[in-house]
N, C-alpha and C positions, 0 to 999 in steps of 0.2 A: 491426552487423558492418561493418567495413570493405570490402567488399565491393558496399554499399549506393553508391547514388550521392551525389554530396556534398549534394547538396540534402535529402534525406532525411537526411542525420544532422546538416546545422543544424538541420532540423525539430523531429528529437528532443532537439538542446540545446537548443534556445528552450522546448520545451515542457516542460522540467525544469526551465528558470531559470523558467517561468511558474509552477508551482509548489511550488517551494523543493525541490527535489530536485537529484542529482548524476546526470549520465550516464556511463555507461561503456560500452569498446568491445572488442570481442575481433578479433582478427587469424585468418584460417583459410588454408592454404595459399599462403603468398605467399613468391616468392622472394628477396623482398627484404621482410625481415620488418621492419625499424629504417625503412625507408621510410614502411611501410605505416602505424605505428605513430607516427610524424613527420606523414604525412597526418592521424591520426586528432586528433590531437595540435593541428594548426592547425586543425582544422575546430571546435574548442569542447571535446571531452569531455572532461571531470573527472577520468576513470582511463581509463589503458590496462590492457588483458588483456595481458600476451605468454604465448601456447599453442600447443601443437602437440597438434594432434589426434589422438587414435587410431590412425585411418586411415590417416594420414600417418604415424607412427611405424613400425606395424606393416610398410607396404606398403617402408619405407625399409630395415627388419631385411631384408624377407620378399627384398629384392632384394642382401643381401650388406651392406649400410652400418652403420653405428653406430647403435644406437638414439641420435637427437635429442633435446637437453635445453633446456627458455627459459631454464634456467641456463646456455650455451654462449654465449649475446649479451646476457644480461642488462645486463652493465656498457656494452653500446655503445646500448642501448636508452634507461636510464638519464640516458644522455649527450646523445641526440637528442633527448629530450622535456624538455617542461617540467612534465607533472602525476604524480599518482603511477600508479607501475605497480607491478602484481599481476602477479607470475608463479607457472603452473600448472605443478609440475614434477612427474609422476607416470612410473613403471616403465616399462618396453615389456614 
């Protein structure tokens, strides 16, 4: 999770390169999503998640907003990173 400190998610690429495995990393609540997702990006992992949580959806409607889609910054996400991204786009 992005969220983690950086030292803890080199840990976890090293320990997937130790093992021939891919890491990935999922983004939760951050307001600068392309940022967040650029940190995770230079720290090692393999795939970026771009999602938006539930919680965050629901509480976004529940206050009058649009429900939010990883489809709405996709293409600038895209554009900051270098590895591949998976984006979760489900209803509100």
């Amino acid at each position: 999770m992005e969220r983690a400190h950086p030292e803890t998610v080199k840990i976890i690429v090293k320990a997937g390169r130790d093992l021939a495995l891919r890491s990935w990393a999922i983004i939760w609540a951050r307001r600068n999503m392309v940022a967040a997702e650029k940190r995770l990006d230079d720290l090692g992992c393999d795939y970026v998640i771009h999602h938006i949580g539930y919680d965050e959806r629901r509480g976004i409607v529940a206050a009058g907003g649009r429900c939010p889609s990883p489809l709405d910054q996709l293409r600038e996400v895209v554009a900051a990173v270098s590895k591949p991204v998976q984006a979760v786009a489900v209803e509100c």
